[in-house]
mmCIF file of the C-alpha atoms, coordinates in Angstrom:
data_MODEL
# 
_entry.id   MODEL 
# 
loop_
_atom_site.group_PDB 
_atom_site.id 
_atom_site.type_symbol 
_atom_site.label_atom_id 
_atom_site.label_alt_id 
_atom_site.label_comp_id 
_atom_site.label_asym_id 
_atom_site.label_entity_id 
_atom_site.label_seq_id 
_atom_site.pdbx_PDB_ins_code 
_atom_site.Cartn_x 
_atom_site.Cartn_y 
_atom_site.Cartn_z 
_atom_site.occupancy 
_atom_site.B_iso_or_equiv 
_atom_site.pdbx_formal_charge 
_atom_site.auth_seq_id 
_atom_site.auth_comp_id 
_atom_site.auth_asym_id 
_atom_site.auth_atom_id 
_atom_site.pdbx_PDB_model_num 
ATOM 1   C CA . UNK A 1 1   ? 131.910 20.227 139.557 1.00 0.00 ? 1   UNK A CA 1 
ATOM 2   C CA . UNK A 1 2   ? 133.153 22.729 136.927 1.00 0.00 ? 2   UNK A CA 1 
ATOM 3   C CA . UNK A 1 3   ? 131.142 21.078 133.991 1.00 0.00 ? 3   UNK A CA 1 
ATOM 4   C CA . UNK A 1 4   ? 127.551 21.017 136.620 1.00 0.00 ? 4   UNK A CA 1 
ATOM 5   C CA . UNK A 1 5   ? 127.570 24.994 137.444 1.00 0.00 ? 5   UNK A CA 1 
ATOM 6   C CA . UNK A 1 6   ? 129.808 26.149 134.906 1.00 0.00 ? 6   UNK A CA 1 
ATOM 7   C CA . UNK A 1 7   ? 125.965 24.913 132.301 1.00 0.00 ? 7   UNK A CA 1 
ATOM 8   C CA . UNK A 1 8   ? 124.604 26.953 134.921 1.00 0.00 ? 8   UNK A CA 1 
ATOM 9   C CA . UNK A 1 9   ? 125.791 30.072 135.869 1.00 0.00 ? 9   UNK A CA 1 
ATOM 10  C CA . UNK A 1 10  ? 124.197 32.389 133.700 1.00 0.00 ? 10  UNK A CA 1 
ATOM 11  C CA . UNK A 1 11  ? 120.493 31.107 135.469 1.00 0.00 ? 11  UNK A CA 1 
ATOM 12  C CA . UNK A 1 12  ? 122.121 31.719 138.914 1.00 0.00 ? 12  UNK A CA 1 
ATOM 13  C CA . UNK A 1 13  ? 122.936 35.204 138.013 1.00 0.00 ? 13  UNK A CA 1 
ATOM 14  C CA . UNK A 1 14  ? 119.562 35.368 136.145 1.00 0.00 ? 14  UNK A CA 1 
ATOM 15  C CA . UNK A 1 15  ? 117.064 34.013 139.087 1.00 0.00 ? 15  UNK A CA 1 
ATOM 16  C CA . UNK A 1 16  ? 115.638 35.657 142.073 1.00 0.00 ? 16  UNK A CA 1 
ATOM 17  C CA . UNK A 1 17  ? 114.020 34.000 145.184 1.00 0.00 ? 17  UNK A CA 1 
ATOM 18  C CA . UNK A 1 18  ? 110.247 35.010 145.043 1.00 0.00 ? 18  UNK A CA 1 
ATOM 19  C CA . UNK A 1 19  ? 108.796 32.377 147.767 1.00 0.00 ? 19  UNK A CA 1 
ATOM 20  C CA . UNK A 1 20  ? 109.771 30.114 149.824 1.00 0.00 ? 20  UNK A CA 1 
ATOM 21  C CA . UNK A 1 21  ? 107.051 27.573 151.520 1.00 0.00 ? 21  UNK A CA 1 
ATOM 22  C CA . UNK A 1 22  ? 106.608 24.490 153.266 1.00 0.00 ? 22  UNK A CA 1 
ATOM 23  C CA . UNK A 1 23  ? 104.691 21.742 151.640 1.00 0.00 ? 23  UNK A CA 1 
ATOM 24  C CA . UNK A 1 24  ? 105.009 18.663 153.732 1.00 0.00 ? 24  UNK A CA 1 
ATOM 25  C CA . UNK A 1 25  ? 106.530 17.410 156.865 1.00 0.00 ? 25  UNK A CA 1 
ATOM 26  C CA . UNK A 1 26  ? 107.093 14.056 158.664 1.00 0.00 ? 26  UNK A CA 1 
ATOM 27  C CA . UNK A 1 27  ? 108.640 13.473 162.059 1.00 0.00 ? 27  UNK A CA 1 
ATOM 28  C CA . UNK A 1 28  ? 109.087 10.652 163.936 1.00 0.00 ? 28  UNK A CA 1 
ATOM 29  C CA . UNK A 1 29  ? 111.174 9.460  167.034 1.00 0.00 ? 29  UNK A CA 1 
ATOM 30  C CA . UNK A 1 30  ? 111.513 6.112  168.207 1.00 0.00 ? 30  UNK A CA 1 
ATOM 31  C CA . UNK A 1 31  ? 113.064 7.793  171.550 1.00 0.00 ? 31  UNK A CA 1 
ATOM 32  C CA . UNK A 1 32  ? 111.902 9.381  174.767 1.00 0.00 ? 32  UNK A CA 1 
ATOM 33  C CA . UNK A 1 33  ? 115.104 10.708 176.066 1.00 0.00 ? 33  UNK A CA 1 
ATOM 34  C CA . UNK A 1 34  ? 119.232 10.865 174.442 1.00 0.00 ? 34  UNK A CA 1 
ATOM 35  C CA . UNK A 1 35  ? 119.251 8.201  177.126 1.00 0.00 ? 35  UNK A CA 1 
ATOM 36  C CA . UNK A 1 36  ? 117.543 5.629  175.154 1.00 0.00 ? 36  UNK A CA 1 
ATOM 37  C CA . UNK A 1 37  ? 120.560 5.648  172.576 1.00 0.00 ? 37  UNK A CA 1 
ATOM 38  C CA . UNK A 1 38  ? 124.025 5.384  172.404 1.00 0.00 ? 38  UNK A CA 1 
ATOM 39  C CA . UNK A 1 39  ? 125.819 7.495  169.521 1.00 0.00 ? 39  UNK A CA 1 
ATOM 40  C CA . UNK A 1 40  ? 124.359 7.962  166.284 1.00 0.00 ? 40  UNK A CA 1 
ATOM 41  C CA . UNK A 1 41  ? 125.268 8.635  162.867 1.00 0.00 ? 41  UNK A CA 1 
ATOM 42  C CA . UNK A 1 42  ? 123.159 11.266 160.909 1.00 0.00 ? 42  UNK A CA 1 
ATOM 43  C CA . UNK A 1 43  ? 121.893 11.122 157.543 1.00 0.00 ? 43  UNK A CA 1 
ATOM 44  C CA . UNK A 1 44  ? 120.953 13.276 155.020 1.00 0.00 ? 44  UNK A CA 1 
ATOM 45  C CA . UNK A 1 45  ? 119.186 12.505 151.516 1.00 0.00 ? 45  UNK A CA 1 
ATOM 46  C CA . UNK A 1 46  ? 118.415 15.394 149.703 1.00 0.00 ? 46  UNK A CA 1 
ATOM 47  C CA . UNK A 1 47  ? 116.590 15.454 146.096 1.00 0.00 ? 47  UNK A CA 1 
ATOM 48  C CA . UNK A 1 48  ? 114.751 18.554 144.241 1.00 0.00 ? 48  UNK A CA 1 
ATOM 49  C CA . UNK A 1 49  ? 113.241 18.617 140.495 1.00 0.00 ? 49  UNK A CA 1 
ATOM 50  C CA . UNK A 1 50  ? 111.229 21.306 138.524 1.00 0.00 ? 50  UNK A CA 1 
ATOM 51  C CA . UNK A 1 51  ? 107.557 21.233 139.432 1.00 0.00 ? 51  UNK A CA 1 
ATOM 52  C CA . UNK A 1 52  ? 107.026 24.077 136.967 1.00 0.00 ? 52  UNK A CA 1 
ATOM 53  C CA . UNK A 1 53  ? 108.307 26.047 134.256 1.00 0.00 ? 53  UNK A CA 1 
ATOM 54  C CA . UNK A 1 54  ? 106.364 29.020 132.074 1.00 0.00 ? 54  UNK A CA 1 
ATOM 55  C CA . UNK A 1 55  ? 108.688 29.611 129.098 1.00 0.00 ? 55  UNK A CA 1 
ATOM 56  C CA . UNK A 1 56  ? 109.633 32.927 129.968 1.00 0.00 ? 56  UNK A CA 1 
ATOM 57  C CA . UNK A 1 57  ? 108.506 33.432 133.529 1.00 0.00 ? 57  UNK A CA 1 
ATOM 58  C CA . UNK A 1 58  ? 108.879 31.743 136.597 1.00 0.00 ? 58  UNK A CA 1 
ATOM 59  C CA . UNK A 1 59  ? 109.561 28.328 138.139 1.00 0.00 ? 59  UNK A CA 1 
ATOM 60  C CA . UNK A 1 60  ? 108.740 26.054 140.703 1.00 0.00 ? 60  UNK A CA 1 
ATOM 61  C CA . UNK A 1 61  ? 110.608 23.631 142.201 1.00 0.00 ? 61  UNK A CA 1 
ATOM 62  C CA . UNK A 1 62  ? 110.341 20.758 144.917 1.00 0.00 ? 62  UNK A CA 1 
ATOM 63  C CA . UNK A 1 63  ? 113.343 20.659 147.716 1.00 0.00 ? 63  UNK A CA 1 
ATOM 64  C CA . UNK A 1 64  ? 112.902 17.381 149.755 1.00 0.00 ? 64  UNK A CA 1 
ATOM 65  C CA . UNK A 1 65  ? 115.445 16.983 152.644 1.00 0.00 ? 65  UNK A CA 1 
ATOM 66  C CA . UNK A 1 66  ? 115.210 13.650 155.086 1.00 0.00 ? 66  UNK A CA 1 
ATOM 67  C CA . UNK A 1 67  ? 117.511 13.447 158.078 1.00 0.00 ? 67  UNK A CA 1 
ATOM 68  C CA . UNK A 1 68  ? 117.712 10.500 160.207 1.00 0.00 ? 68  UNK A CA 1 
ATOM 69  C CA . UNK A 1 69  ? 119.533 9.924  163.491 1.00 0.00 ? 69  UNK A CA 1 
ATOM 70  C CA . UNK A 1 70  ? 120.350 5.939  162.626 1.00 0.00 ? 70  UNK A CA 1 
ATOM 71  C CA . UNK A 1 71  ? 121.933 4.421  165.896 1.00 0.00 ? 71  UNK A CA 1 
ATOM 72  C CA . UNK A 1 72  ? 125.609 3.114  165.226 1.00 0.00 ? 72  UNK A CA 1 
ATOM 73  C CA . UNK A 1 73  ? 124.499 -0.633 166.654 1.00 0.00 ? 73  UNK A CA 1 
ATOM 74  C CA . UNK A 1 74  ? 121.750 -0.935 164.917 1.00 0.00 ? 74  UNK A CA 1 
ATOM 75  C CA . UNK A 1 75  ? 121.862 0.667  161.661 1.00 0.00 ? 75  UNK A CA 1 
ATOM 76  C CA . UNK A 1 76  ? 118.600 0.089  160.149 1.00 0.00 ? 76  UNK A CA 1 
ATOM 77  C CA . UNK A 1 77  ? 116.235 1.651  162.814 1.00 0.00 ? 77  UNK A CA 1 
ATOM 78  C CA . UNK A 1 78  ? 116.601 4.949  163.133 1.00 0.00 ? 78  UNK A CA 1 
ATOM 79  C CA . UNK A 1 79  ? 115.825 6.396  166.597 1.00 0.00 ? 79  UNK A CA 1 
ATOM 80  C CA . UNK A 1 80  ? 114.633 10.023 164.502 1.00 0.00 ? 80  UNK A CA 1 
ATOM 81  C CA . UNK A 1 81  ? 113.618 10.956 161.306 1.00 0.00 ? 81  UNK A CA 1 
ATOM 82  C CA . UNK A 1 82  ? 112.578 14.395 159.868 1.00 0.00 ? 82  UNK A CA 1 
ATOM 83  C CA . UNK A 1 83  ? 111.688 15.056 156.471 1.00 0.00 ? 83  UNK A CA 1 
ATOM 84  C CA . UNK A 1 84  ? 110.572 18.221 154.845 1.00 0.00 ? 84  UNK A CA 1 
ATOM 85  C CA . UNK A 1 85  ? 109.481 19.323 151.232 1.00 0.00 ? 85  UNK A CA 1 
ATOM 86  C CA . UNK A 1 86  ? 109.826 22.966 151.005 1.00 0.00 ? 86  UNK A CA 1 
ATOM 87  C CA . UNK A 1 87  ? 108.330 24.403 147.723 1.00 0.00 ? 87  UNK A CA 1 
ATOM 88  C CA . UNK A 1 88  ? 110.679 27.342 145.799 1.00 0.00 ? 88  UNK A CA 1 
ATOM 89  C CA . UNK A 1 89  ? 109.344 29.991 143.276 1.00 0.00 ? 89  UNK A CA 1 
ATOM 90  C CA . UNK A 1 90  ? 111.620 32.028 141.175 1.00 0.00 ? 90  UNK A CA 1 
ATOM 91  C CA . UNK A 1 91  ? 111.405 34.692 138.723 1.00 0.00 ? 91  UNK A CA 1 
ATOM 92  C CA . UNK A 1 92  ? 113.151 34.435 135.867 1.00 0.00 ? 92  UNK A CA 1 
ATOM 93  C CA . UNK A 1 93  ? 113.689 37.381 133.065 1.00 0.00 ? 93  UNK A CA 1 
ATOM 94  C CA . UNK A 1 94  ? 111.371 36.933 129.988 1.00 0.00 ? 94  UNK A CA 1 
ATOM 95  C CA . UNK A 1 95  ? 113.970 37.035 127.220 1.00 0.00 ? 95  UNK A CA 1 
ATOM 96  C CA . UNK A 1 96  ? 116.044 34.274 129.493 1.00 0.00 ? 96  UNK A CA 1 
ATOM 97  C CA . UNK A 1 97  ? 115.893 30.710 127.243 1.00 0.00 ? 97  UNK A CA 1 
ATOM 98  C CA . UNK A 1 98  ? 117.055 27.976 129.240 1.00 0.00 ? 98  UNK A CA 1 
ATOM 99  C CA . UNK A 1 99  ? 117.238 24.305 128.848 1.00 0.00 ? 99  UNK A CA 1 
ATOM 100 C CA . UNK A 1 100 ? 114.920 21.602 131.080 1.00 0.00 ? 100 UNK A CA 1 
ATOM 101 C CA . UNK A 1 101 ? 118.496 19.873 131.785 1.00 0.00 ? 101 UNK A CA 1 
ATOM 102 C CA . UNK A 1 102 ? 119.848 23.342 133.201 1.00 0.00 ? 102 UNK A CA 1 
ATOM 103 C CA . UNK A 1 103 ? 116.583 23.811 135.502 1.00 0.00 ? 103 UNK A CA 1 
ATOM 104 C CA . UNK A 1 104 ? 117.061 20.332 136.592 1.00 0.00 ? 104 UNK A CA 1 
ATOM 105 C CA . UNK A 1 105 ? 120.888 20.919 137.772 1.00 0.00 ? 105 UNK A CA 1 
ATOM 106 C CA . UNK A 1 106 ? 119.884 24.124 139.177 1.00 0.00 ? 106 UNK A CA 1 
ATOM 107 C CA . UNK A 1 107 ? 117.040 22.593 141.265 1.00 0.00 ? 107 UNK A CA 1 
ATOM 108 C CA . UNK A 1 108 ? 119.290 19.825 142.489 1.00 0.00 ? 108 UNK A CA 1 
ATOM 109 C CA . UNK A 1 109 ? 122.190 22.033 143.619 1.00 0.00 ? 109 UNK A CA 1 
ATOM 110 C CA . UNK A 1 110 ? 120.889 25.607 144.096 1.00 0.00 ? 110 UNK A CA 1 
ATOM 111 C CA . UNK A 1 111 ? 117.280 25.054 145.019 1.00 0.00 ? 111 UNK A CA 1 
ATOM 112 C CA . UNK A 1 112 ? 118.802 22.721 148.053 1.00 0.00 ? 112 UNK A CA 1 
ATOM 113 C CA . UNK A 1 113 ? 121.483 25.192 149.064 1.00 0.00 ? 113 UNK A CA 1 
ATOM 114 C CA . UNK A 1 114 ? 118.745 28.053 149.079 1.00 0.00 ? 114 UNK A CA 1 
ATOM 115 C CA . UNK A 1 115 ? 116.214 26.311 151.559 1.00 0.00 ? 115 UNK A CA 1 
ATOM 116 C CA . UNK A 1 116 ? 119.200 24.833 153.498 1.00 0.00 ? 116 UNK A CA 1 
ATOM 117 C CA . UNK A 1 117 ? 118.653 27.726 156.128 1.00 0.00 ? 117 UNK A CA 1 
ATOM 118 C CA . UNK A 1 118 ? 114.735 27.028 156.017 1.00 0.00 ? 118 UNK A CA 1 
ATOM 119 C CA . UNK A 1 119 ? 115.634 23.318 156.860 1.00 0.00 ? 119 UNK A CA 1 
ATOM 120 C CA . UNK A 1 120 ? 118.296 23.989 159.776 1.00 0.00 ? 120 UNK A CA 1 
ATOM 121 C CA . UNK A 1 121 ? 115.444 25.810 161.710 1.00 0.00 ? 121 UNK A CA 1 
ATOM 122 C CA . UNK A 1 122 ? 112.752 23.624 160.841 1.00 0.00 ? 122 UNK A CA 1 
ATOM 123 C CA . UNK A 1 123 ? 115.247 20.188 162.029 1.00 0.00 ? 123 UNK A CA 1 
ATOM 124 C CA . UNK A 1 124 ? 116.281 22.287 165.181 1.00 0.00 ? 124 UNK A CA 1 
ATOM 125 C CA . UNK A 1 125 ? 112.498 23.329 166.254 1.00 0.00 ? 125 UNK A CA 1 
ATOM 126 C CA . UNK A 1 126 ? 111.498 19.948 165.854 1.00 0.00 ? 126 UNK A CA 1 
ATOM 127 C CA . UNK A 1 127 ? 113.976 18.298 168.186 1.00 0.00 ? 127 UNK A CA 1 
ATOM 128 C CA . UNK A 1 128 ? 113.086 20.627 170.445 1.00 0.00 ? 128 UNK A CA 1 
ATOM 129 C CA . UNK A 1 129 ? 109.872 19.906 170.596 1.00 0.00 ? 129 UNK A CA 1 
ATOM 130 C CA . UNK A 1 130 ? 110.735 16.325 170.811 1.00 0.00 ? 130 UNK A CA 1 
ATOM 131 C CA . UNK A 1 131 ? 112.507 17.319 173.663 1.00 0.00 ? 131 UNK A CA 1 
ATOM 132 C CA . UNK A 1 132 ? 115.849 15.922 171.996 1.00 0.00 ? 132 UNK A CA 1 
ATOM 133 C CA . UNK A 1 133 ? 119.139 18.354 171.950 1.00 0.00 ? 133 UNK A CA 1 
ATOM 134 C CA . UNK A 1 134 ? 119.311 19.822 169.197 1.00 0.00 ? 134 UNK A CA 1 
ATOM 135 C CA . UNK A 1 135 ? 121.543 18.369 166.265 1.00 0.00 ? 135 UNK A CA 1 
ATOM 136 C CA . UNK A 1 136 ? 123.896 20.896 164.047 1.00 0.00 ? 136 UNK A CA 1 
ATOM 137 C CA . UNK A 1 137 ? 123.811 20.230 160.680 1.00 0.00 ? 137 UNK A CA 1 
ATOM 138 C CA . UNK A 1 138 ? 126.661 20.502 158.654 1.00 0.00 ? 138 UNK A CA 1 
ATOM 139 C CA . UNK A 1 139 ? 127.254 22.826 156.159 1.00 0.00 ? 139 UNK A CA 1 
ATOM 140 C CA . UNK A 1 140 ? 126.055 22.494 152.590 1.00 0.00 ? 140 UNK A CA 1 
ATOM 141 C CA . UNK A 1 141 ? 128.622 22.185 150.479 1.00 0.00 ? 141 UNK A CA 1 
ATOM 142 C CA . UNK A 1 142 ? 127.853 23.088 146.922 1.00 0.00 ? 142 UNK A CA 1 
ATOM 143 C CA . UNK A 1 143 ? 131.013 21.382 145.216 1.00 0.00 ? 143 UNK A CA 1 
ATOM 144 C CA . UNK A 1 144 ? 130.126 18.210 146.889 1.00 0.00 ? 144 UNK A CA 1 
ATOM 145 C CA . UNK A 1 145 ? 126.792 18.161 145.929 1.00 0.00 ? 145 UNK A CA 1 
ATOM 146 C CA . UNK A 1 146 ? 127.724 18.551 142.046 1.00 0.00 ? 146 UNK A CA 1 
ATOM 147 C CA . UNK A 1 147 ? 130.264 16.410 142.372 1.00 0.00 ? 147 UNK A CA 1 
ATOM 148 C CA . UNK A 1 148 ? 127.605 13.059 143.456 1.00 0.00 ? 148 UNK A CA 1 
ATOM 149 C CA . UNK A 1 149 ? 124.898 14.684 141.061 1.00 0.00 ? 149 UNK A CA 1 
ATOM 150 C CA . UNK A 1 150 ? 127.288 13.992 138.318 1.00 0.00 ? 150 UNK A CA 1 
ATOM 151 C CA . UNK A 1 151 ? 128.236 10.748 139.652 1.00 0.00 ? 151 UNK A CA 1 
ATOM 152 C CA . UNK A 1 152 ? 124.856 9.223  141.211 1.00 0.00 ? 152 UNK A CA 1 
ATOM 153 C CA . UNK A 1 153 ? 121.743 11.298 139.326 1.00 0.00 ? 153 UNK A CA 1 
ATOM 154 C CA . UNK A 1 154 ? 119.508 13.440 142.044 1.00 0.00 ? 154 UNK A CA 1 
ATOM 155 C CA . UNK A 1 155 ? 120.193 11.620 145.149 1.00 0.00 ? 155 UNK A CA 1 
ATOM 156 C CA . UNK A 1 156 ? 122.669 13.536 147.208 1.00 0.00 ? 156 UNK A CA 1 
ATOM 157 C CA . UNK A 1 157 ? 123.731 12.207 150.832 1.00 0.00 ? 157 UNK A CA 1 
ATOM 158 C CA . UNK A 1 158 ? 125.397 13.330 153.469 1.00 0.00 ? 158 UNK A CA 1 
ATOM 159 C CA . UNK A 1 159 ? 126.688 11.387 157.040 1.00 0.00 ? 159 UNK A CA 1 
ATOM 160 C CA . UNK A 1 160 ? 128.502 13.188 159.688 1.00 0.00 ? 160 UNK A CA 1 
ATOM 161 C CA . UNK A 1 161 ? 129.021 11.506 163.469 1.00 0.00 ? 161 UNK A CA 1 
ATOM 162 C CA . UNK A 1 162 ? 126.541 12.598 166.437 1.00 0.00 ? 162 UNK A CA 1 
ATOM 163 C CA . UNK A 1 163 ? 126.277 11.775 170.086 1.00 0.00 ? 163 UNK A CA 1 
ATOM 164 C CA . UNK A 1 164 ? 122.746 12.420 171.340 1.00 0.00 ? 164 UNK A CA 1 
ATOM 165 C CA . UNK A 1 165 ? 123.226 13.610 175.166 1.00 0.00 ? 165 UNK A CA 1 
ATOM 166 C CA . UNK A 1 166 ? 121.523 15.550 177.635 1.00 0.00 ? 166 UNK A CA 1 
# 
């Protein structure tokens, strides 16, 4: 984890948040009611990558987050699904040089940690209005997602245990 924000740091402490937006959304429930399923296992894929980069100016970069709610007996038909792509601008200082490879690590760890927030109310508001309980998301954990970036590319999952109930 060192090695992946160590490259880094200097364009953390460089960058500043200038927007934040929502470019696409899926949802999808196989479910009327916590009812229909027994306990459930949730999923998260996350992946983000520069969209754009002016050499001394800003950047833009693509956050996509998909959560499913995969039932434990039957793995490979998940009762909900949410997906999001949230779109990130930063600023950048003029004189600051940095490297494609560095944007790239910084999209894939710092871009996802920044819109997590954005993502926890967006996956909350739309199990409510799926009338499903809501489901907590864990915490994003920085280290860990270095740690699989350096092992695995882009991809990063996460699974944590869930009981759907009323």
């Amino acid at each position: 984890m060192k090695e992946q924000t160590k490259g880094i740091a200097p364009l953390i402490a460089a960058v500043q948040i200038e927007d934040i937006r929502l470019t696409e959304a899926t949802v999808r429930t196989k479910i009327r009611s916590p009812k229909d399923v027994d306990e459930v296992d949730l999923v998260i894929d996350t992946s983000a990558s520069v969209k754009e980069h002016h050499e001394g100016g800003p950047f833009v970069v693509l956050a996509v987050i998909d959560a499913k709610l995969v039932p434990r007996k039957s793995p490979e038909n998940a009762a909900v699904s949410i997906k999001a792509g949230f779109e990130l601008r930063y600023s950048l200082r003029a004189e600051f040089a940095v490297s494609r490879r560095d944007l790239n690590t910084f999209a894939q760890i710092n871009s996802v940690f920044n819109v997590w927030p954005y993502w926890r109310e967006f996956i909350q508001s739309m199990m409510a209005r799926m009338h499903l309980p809501p489901v907590v998301l864990p915490v994003f954990r920085v280290r860990e997602a270095a740690k699989r970036i350096s092992k695995k590319g882009s991809s990063m999952k996460s699974n944590s245990s869930s009981v759907l109930t009323d």
